[in-house]
C-alpha positions in Angstrom: 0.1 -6.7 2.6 3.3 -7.6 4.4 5.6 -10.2 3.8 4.2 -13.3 4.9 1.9 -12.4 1.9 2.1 -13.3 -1.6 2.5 -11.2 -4.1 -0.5 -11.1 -6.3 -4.1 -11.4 -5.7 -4.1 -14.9 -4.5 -4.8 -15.6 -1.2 -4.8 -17.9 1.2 -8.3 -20.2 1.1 -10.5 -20.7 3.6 -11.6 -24.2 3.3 -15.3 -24.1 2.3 -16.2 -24.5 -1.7 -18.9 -22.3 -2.0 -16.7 -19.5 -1.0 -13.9 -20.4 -1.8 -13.1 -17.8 -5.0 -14.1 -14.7 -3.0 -12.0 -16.2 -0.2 -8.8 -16.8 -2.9 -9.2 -13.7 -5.3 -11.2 -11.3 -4.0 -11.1 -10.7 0.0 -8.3 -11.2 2.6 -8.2 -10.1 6.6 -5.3 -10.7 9.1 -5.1 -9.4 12.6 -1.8 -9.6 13.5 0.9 -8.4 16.8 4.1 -7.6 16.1 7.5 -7.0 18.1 9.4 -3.6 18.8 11.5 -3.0 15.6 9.6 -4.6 13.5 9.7 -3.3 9.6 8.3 -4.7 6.3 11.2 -6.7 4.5 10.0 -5.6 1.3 7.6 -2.8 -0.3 5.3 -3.5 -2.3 2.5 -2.4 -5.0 -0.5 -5.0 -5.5 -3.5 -4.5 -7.7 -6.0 -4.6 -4.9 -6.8 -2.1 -2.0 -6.1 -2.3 1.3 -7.0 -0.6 4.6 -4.4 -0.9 7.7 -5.7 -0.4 10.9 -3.7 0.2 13.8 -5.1 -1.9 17.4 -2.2 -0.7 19.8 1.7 0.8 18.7 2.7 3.1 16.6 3.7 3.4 13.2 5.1 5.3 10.1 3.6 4.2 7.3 5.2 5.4 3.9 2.9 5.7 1.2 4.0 6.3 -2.9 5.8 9.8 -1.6 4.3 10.3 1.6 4.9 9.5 5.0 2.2 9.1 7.5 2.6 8.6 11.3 -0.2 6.2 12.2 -1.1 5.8 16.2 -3.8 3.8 17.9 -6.9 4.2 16.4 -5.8 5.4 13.0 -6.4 3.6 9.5 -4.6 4.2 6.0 -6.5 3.1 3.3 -4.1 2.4 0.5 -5.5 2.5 -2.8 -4.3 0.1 -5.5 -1.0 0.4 -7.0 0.4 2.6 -4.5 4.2 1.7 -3.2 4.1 1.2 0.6 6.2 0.0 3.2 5.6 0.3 6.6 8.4 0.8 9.6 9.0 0.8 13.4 8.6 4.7 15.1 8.7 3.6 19.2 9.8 0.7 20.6 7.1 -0.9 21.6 5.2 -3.8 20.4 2.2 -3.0 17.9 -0.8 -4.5 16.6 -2.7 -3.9 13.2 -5.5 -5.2 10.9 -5.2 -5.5 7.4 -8.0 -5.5 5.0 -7.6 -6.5 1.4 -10.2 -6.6 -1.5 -11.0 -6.1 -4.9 -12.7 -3.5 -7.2 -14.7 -6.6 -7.8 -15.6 -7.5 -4.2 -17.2 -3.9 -4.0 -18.7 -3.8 -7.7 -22.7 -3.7 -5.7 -21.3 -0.6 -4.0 -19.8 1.4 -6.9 -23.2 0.8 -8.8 -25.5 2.2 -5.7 -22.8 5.4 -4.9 -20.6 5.7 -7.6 -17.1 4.6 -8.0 -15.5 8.2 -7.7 -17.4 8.5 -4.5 -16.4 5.1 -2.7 -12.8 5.8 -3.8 -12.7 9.1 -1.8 -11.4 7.2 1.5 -8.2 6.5 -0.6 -7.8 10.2 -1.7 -7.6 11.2 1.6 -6.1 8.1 3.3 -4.6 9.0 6.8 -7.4 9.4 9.4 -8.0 9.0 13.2 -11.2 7.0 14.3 -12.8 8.6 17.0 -12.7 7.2 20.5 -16.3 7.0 20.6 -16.4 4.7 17.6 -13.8 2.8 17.8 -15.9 0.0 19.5 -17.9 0.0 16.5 -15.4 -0.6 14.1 -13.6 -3.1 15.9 -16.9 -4.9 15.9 -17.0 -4.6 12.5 -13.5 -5.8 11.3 -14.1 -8.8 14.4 -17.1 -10.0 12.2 -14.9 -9.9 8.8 -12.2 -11.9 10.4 -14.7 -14.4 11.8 -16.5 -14.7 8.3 -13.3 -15.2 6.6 -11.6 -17.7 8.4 -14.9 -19.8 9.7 -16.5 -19.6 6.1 -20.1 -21.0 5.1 -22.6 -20.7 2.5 -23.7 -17.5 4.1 -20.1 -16.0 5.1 -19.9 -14.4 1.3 -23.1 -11.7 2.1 -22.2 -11.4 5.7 -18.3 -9.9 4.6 -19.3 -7.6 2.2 -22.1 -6.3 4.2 -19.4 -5.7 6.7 -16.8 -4.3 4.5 -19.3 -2.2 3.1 -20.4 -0.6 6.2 -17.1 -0.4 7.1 -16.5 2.1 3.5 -19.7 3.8 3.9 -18.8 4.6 7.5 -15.1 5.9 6.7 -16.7 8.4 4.3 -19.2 9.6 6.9 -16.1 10.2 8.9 -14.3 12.4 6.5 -16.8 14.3 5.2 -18.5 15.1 8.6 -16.0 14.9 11.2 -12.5 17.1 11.7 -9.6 14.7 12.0 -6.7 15.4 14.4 -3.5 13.7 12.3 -0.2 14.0 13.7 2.0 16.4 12.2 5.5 15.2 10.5 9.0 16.8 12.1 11.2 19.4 10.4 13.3 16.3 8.9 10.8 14.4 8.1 9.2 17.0 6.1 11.8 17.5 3.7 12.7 13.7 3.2 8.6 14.1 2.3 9.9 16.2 -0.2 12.4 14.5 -2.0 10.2 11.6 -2.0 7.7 13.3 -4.1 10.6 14.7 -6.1 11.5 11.8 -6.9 8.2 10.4 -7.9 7.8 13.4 -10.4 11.6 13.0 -12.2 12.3 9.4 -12.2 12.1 9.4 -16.0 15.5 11.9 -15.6 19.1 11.3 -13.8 18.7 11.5 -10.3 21.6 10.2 -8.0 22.1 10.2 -4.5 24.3 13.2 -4.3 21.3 15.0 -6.2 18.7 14.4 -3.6 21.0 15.3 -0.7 21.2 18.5 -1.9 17.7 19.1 -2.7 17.6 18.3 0.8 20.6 20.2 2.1 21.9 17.3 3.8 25.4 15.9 2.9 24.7 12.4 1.2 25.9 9.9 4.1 23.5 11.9 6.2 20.4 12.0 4.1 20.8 8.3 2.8 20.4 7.3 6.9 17.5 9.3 7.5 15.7 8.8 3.9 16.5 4.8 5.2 14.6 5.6 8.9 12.5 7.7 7.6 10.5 5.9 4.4 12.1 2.2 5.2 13.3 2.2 2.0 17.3 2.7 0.7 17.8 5.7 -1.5 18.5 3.4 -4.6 15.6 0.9 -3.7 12.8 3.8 -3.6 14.4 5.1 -6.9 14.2 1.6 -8.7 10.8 0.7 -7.0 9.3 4.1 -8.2 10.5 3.6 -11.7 10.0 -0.4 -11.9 6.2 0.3 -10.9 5.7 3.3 -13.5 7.6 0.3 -16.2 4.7 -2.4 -15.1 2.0 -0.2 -15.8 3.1 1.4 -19.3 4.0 -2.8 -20.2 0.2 -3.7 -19.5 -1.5 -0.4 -20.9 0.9 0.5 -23.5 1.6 -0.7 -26.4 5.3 0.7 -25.9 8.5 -1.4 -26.9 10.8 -2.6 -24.0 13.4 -0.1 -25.2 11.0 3.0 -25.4 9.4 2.1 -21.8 13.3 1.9 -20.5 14.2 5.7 -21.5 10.7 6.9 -20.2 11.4 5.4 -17.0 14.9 6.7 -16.5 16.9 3.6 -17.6 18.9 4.7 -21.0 20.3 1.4 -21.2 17.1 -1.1 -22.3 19.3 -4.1 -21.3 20.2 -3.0 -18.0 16.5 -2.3 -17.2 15.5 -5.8 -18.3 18.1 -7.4 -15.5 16.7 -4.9 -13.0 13.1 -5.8 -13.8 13.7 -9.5 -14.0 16.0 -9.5 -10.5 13.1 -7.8 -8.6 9.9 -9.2 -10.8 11.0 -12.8 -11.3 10.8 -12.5 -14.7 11.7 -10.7 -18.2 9.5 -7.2 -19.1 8.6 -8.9 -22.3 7.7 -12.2 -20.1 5.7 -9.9 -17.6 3.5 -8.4 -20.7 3.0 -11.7 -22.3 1.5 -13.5 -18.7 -0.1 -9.8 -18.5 1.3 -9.1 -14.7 0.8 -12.9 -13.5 3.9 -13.3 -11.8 
């Protein structure tokens, strides 16, 4: 989800009562254009899934440690919990369509394939929609938008029949058909690196200097490009990656504050609880007791 968002399940309502929950917790569509230039303010984790798919433009789309370049016709289907950030990569105007939902919304589907096998279009998330049917899915995500923001009795059925179709048919398209994905630049490759390097050592020391060299860059240079590259500043990434890894082990764990600090690379407990609470709104100890609600 981008900005104009907020930050937890929430959404906006449609305004009829039958459907209203769906509409709030569960399901959220938004077809949107956007200037040249124009990059996410913020990234973001969310405990729903989403699938972003791109109408006209082009994109770079920076997912947990890996950077996708997204043009016309392609979707990214970002799986739950996964830090993304999207950013400018020409400068021409774009236009996208963002799906959101639930594990809930999609429960009926899960029990007729299999969770493990609807959650394969999120293992594999960058792919390119055939000309040929690309008519057919923007028919598809037309009739979501319509149901969800000109709701009935009816419009509950109608979206998840559509977003089901939608899954089934994103399946069908990796599993049977070769996909043609752009292939990253020489720099962009080894920021791709780092990234993941990153994600696999935040618990340890890792300064700026540090990742320039892993990159061979000096550390002016590979701050701007890391910064163009992933939309993110070296420092932000670095706090964003450890801050998510700290949310989860607060809800699953039974770990103190202190103990969840150290494993995520913060040996000073107190400094990570004014980090967490400048970025999250609120205390660790507060964001376990309202169990993520922020």
């Amino acid at each position: 989800m981008e900005e104009n968002q907020t930050k937890n399940i929430h959404f906006i309502a449609a305004n009829a009562s039958d459907v209203t929950d769906v509409l709030e917790h569960q399901f959220y569509i938004s077809q949107v254009k956007r200037n040249a230039y124009f990059a996410m303010k913020e990234a973001h984790v969310h405990p729903f899934y989403e699938i972003y798919y791109l109408l006209s433009g082009k994109r770079r789309i920076f997912v947990n440690h890996t950077i996708y370049v997204v043009n016309k016709g392609d979707i990214v289907a970002i799986e739950k919990g996964a830090l993304h950030r999207s950013t400018y990569l020409a400068d021409k105007a774009h236009e996208r369509i963002v799906i959101n939902f639930t594990d809930e919304f999609v429960k009926p589907l899960y029990e007729e394939f299999g969770k493990e096998t609807v959650l394969k279009c999120f293992k594999n998330p960058h792919m390119t929609i055939p000309v040929s049917r690309r008519e057919y899915v923007d028919n598809l995500m037309q009739k979501m938008e319509y149901e969800y923001k000109i709701p009935d009795n009816f419009s509950k059925r109608l979206l998840k029949n559509h977003l089901y179709e939608l899954l089934i048919f994103l399946l069908r398209c990796q599993e049977f058909q070769y996909n043609t994905i752009e292939e990253l630049d020489a720099v962009d490759e080894v920021i791709q690196d780092v990234a993941k390097y990153i994600c696999q050592n935040y618990s340890s020391t890792i300064t700026l200097e540090d990742a320039a060299k892993k990159a061979n860059m000096s550390a002016a240079y590979f701050s701007r490009k890391f910064k163009r590259t992933t939309g993110f500043g070296f420092k932000e990434y670095l706090s964003s990656v450890r801050l998510r890894e700290a949310t989860t082990l607060l809800l699953e764990t039974n770990a103190s504050i202190t103990e969840i600090a150290l494993r995520c690379g913060y040996n000073d407990s107190n400094y990570f609880g004014d980090v967490f609470k400048k970025i999250k709104g609120m205390s660790p100890y507060q964001y376990r007791k309202n169990k993520g609600v922020v």
